[in-house]
C-alpha positions in Angstrom: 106.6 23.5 -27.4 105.7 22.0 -24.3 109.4 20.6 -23.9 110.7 24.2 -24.5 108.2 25.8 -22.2 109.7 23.7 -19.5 112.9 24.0 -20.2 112.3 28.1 -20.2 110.4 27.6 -16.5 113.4 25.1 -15.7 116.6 27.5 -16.6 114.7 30.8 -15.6 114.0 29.3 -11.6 117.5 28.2 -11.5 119.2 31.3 -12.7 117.0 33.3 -10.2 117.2 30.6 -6.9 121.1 29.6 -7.5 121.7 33.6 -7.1 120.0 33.6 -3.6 122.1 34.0 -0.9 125.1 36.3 0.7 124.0 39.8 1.9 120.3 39.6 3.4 120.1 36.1 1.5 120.3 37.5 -1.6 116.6 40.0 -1.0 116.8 43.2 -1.3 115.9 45.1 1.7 112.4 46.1 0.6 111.6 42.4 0.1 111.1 42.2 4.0 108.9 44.8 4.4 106.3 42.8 2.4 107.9 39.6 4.3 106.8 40.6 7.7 103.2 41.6 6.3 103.1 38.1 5.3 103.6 36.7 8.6 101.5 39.4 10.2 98.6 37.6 7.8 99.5 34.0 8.9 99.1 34.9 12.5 95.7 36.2 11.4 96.1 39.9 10.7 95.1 41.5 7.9 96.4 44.7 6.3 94.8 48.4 7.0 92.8 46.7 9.9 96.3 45.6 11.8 99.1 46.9 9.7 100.0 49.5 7.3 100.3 48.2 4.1 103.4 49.3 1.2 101.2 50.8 -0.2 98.0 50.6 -2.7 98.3 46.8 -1.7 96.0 46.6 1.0 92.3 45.7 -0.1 91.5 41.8 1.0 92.7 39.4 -0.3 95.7 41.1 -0.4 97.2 38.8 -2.8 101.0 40.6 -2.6 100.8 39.0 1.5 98.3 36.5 1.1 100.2 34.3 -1.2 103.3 34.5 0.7 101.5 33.6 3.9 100.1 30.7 2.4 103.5 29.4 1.0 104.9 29.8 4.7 102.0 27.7 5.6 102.5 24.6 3.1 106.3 24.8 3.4 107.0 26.6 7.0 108.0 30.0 8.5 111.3 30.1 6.3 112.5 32.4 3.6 112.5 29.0 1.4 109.0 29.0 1.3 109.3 33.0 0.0 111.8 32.5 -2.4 110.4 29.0 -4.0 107.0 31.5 -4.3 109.0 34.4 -5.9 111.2 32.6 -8.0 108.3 30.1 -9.0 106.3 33.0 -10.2 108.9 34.4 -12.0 109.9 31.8 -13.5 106.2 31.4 -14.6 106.2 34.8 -16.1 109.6 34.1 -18.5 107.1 30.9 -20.0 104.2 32.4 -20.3 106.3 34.9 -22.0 108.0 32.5 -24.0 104.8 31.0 -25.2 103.0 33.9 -26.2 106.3 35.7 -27.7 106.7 32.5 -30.1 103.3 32.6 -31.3 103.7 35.9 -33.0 107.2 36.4 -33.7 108.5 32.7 -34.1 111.3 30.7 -31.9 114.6 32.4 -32.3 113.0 35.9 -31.4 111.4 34.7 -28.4 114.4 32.9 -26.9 116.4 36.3 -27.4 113.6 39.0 -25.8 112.7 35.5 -22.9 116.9 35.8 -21.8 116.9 39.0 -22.2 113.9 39.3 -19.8 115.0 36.7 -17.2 118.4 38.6 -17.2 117.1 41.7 -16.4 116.3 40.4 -13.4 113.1 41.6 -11.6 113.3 41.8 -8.2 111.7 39.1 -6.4 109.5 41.6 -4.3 108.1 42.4 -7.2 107.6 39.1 -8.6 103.8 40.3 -9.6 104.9 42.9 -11.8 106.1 40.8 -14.4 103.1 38.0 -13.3 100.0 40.2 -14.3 101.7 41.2 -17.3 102.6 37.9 -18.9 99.3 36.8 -17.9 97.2 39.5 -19.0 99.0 39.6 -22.8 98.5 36.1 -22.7 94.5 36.4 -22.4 94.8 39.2 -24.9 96.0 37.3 -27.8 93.6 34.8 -26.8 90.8 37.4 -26.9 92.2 38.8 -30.1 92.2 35.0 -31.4 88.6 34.7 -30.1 86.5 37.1 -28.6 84.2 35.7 -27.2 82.3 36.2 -23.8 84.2 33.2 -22.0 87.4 35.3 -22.9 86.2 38.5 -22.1 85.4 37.3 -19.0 88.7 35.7 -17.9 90.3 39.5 -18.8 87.6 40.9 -16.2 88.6 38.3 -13.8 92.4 38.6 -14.2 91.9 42.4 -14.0 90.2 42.3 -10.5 93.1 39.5 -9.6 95.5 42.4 -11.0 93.9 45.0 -8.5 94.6 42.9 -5.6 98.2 42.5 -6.3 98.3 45.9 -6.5 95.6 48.7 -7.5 97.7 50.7 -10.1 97.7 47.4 -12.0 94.5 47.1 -12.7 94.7 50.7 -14.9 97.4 49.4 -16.8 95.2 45.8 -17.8 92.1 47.9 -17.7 93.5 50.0 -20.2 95.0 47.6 -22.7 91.7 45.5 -22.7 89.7 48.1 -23.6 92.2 49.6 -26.5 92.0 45.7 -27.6 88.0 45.4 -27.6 87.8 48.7 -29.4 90.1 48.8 -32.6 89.2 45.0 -32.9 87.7 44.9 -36.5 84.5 43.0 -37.9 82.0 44.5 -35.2 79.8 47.6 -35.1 81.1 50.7 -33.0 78.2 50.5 -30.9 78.7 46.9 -30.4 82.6 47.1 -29.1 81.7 50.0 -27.0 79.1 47.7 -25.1 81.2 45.0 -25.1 83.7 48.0 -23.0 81.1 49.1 -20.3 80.2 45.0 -20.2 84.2 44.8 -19.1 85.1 47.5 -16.9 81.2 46.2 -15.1 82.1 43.2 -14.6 85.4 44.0 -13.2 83.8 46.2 -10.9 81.5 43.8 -9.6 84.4 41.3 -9.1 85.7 44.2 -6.7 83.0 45.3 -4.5 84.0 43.1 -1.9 87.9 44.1 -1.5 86.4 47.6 -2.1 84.5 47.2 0.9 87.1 45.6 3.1 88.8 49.0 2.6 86.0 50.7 3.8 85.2 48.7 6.5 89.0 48.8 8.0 90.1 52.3 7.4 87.7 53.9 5.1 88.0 55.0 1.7 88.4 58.4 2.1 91.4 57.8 4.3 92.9 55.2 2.4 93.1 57.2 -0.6 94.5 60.7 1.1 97.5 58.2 2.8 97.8 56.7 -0.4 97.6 59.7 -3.0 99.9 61.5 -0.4 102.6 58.7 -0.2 102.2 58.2 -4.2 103.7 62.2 -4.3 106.1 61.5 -2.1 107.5 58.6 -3.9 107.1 60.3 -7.0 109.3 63.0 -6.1 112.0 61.1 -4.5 111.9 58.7 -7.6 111.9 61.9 -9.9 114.0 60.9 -13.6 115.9 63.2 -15.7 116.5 62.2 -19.2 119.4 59.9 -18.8 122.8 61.0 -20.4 125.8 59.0 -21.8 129.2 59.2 -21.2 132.3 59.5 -23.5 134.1 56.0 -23.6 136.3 54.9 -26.7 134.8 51.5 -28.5 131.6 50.2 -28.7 132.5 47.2 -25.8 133.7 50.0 -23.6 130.3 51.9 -24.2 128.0 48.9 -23.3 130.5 48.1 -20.0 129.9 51.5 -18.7 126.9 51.4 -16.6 125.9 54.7 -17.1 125.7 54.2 -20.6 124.3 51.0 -20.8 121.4 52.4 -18.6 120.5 55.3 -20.6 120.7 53.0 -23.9 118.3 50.4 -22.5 115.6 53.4 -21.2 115.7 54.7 -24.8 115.0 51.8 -26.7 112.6 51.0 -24.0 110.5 54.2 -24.8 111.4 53.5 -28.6 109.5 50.4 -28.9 105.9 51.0 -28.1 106.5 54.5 -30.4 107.1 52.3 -33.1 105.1 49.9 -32.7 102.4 52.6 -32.6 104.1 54.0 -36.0 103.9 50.3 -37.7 100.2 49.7 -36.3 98.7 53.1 -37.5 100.8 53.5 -41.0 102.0 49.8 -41.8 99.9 46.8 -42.5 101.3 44.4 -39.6 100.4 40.4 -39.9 100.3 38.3 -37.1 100.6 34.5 -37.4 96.5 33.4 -37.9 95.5 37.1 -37.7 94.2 39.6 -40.7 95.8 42.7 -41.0 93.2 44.3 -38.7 92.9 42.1 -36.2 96.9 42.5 -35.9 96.9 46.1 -36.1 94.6 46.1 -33.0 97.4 43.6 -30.9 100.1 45.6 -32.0 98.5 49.0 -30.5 97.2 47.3 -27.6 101.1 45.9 -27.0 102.1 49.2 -27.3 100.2 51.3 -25.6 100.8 48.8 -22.2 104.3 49.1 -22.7 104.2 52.9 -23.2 102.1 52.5 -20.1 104.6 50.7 -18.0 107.5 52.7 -19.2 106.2 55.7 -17.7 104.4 54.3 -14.6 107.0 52.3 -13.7 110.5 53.2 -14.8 111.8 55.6 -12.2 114.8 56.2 -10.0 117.3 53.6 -9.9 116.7 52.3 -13.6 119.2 49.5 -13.6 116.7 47.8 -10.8 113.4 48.5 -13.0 113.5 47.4 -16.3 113.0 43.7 -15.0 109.4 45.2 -14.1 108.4 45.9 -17.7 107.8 41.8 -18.6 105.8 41.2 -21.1 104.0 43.8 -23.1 107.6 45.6 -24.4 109.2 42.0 -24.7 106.4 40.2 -26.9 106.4 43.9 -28.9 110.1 44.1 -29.5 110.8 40.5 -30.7 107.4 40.9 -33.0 109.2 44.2 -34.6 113.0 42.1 -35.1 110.7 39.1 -36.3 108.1 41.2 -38.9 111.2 43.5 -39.9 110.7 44.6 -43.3 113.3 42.7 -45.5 111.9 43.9 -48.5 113.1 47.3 -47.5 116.8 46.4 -47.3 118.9 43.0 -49.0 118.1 40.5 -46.9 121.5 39.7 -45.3 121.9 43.6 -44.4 118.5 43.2 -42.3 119.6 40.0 -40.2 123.2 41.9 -39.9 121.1 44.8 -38.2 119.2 42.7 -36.2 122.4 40.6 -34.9 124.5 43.7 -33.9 121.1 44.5 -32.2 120.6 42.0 -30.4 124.4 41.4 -29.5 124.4 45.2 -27.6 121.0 44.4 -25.9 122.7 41.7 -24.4 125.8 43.6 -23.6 123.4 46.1 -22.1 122.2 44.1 -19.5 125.2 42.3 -19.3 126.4 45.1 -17.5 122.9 46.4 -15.8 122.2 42.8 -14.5 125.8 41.4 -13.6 125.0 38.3 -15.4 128.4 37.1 -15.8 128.9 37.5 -11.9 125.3 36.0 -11.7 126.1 32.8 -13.4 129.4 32.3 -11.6 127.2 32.4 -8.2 124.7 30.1 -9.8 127.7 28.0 -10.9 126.4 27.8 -14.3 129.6 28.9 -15.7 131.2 25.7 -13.7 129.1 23.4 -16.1 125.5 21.5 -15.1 126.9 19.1 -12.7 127.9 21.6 -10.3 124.0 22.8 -10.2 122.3 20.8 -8.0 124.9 21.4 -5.7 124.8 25.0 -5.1 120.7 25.0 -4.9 121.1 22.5 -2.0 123.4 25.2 -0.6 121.0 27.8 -0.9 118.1 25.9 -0.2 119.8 25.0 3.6 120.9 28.4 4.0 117.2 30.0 3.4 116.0 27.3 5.5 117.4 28.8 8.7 115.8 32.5 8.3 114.1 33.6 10.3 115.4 31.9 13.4 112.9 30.7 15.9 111.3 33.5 18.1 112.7 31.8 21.2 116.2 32.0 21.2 119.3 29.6 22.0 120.6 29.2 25.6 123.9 30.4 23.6 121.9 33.4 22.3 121.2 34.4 25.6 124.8 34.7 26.7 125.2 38.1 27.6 129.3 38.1 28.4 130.7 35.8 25.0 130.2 38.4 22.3 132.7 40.7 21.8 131.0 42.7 18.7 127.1 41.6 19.0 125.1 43.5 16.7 121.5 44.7 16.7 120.3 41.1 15.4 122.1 39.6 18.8 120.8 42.7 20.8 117.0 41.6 20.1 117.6 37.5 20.2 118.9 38.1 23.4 117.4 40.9 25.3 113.6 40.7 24.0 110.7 37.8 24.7 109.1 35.9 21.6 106.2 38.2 22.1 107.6 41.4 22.4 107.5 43.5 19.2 110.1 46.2 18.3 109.4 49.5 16.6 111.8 50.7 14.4 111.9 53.7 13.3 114.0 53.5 10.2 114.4 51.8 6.8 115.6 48.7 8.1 113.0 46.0 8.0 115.5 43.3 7.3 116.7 43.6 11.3 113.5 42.2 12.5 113.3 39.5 10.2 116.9 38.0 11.1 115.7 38.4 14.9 112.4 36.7 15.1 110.9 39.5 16.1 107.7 41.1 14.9 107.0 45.0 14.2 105.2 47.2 16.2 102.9 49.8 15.9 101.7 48.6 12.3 104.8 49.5 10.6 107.5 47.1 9.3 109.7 49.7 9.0 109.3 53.6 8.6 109.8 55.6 5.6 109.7 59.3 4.8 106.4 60.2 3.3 104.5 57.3 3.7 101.5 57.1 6.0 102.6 60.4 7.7 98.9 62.1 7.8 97.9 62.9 11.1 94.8 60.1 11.1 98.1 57.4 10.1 100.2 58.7 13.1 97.5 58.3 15.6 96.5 55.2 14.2 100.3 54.0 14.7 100.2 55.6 18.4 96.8 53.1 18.8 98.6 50.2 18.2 101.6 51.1 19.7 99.1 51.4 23.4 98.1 47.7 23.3 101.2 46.2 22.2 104.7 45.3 24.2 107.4 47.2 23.1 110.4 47.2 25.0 112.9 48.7 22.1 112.7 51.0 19.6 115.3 51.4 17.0 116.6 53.9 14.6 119.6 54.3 11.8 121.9 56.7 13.1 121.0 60.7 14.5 121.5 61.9 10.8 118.9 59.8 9.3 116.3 60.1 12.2 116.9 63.7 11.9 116.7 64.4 8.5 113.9 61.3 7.3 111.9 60.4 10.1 111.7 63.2 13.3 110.2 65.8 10.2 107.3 63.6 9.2 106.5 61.9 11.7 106.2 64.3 14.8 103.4 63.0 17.0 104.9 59.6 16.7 108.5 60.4 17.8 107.1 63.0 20.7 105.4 59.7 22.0 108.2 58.0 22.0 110.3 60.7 23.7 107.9 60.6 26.4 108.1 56.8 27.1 112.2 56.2 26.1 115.4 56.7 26.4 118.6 56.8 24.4 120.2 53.5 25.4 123.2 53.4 23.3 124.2 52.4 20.0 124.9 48.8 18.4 126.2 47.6 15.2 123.8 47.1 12.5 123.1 43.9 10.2 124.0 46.2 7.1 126.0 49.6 7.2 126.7 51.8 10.6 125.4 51.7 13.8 122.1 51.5 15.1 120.4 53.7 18.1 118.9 51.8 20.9 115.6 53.3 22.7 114.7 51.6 25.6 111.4 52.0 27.5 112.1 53.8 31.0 110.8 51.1 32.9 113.5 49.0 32.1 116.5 51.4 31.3 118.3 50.2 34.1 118.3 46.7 33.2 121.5 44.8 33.7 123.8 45.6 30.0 123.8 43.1 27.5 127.5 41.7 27.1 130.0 44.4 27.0 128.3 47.0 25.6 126.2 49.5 27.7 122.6 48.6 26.2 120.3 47.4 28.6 119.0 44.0 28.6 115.6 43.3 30.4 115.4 39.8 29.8 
């Protein structure tokens, strides 16, 4: 098992790092948001006290920036050291999945729900999604195996490390746990009910101290009004409607179309825990080493965490969120295809089922995840030997973002670019120190140029942290820090996303800018340039009207 386990950890951190690479590097944009927290922490900020957090991320440690900052530490400033972390962890999650899958559903079913799950392809930003899953079933079936206080305690201490990845996390463990320590058989009510309260105390006493950081920085009463607020906002731009198929002719057509294979994967998604639930209240469910009761109680618990996750966490853009679902619906789903009920059906009619199952999950995310494109940018599909290779490639190419806050006597050179954009507009025309503010969704800008974000805010985003207390704090900051530049997407966006929510900040910026010009941007259409008054009439950068003060 152990040689498999590796070789899971092995495939999955190649698939993921050998895809790195092209547009932004291969992150997505939101990646950088939590990227420049990070570096904020290694120069010995801390979120809420110096900068805004992404929300319900914030308490210290603040595992979600902590962890990166301390991989930019061992393996320097890079977006190496960030990918080796995300990948690794990833990677991690597919084994531990592995592992726990194959120890109650067998070897075949795990390899298919493990690919299944790697292909899916969570996004690295959210590499601790599919972490604190994989971890926290793994110390369930332990518990399960053996409940004893050493185990109970390790679920209290992985719940409070669950919190400090992100809060909302800690609900979904919390819950599970306690579902587990209560339908558990061979102990009194009373009994399981203390062994609860004994839980959720202990995990709460794990947390007084990042509890208290949040007081102490912005107070909890504050934190939770920016946070419930943004957590609305969200939820209605993220809103779902029941997903809907489309009429294609042939069952390879149907899976091909994205649409469809979308709407298939949410339904059996929402289908699994529903019968799991079914087969744990009306069935009589064995797992491997387990009684019927003791298996009844993992099944529910697997269920009602996936049931959890499916509706926490599947939203808007599905295609992009069902790599956050990990563990819980993956260890569930190849238990169900391993425990099917043969007896029910001849047995080469239930493995025919299970087959053409299997074959359109795969099709599914075929086609949601672009794995065939992804292995040809791995160069899987090349054969092994052309591996190594491309992972030195990306490897070299992650190694040179960021650049180095000081730029390049050739980065300086105002007259030998005859399209600069926005990233050769900072390099050039702002000082190591200097931080920019931008006001748009575009955090990846500052990243490529060195630069670090001003006013608390890696980048701005409609409905978050737009309370009157989080726009003074921002103007606060802004006061005792040097920014000569403040960016924006083009008059549309600012217009319609950030001018309405964020008034008080954008009338203190009207009173200390002016509209400069605009620039191309590292992604999409143009950029606008504000430039602080002082300096507006700085000699232009190259041949484009945008004042350059330094």
């Amino acid at each position: 098992m152990f040689a498999l386990s590796l070789l899971v950890f092995v495939g999955a951190f190649t698939y993921r790092f050998n895809a790195l690479l092209g547009s932004l590097s291969g992150f997505d944009g939101d990646h950088f948001i939590f990227y420049l927290g990070s570096t904020g922490v290694l120069r010995g900020e801390r979120p809420l006290r110096d900068f805004a957090d992404a929300g319900l991320q914030g308490a210290w440690p603040a595992l979600t920036y902590e962890l990166s900052a301390l991989a930019q530490w061992l393996g320097g400033e890079t977006l190496l050291s960030e990918a080796v972390l995300c990948v690794g962890a990833v990677a991690l999650s597919a084994t531990l999945l592995f592992r726990a899958a194959a120890s109650v559903a067998g070897l075949w079913a795990s390899v298919v729900v493990t690919l299944l799950s790697v292909a899916t392809s969570t996004r690295l930003y959210g590499y601790h999604k599919v972490l604190v899953s994989s971890v926290a079933v793994a110390l369930l079936l332990r518990y399960a195996r053996a409940p004893s206080p050493r185990n109970l305690c390790l679920m209290a201490a992985w719940s409070a490390v669950a919190f400090l990845f992100r809060h909302d996390y800690l609900v979904y463990v919390a819950l599970a746990t306690v579902c587990l320590i209560v339908t558990l058989p061979d102990l009194p009510v009373a009994r399981r009910a203390r062994l609860a309260v004994a839980y959720v105390a202990l995990t709460g006493v794990l947390l007084l101290g990042p509890v208290y950081s949040v007081h102490r920085f912005v107070g909890l009463g504050s934190y939770l009004s920016s946070n419930i607020e943004s957590t609305r906002r969200e939820a209605e731009r993220t809103d779902l409607e029941w997903p809907t198929f489309e009429s294609v002719t042939g069952p390879i057509a149907f899976f091909e179309n994205e649409v469809n294979a979308v709407s298939w994967l949410y339904y059996v998604c929402l289908l699994l825990p529903a019968v799991g639930m079914g087969v744990a209240a009306l069935g009589q469910p064995r797992l491997p080493g387990m009684d019927v009761a003791r298996s009844r109680a993992v099944v529910l618990t697997l269920a009602v965490y996936a049931a959890l996750l499916n509706h926490f966490l599947l939203r808007g853009n599905l295609a992009a969120r069902f790599g956050d679902l990990g563990a819980p619906i993956a260890i569930l789903g190849a238990w169900l295809v391993g425990a099917a009920p043969a007896a029910l059906a001849p047995r080469m009619a239930v493995r025919a089922g299970l087959a053409v199952l299997t074959v359109a999950a795969f099709l599914a995310v075929n086609t949601t995840g672009s794995v065939w494109q992804e292995l040809a940018t791995t160069r899987l599909r090349q054969g092994l030997e052309a591996v190594p290779a491309r992972a030195v490639e990306v490897a070299s190419g992650l190694r040179e973002v960021p650049p180095r806050p000081a730029p390049a006597p050739g980065e300086r050179h105002r007259t030998g670019r005859a399209s600069p954009n926005v990233v050769d507009y900072l390099r050039a025309c702002t000082r190591p120190q200097d931080r920019v503010l931008m006001l748009a969704d575009a955090s990846e800008v500052l990243v490529f140029a060195g630069r670090a974000f001003a006013g608390g805010h890696p980048t701005f985003r409609a409905g978050f942290y737009t309370l009157p207390a989080d726009q003074a704090l921002t103007i606060a900051r802004l006061s005792r820090q040097s920014v000569p530049i403040v960016l924006t997407r083009d008059w549309l966006d600012y217009d319609e996303h950030i001018a309405p929510d964020f008034k008080t900040v954008v009338a203190w910026v009207k009173e200390r800018y002016e509209y400069g010009g605009h620039i191309q941007a590292l992604t999409g259409g143009l950029m606008g340039v504000l430039v602080r008054r002082d300096i507006a009439q700085s000699e232009p950068f190259g041949h484009t009207a945008l004042p350059c003060p330094h």
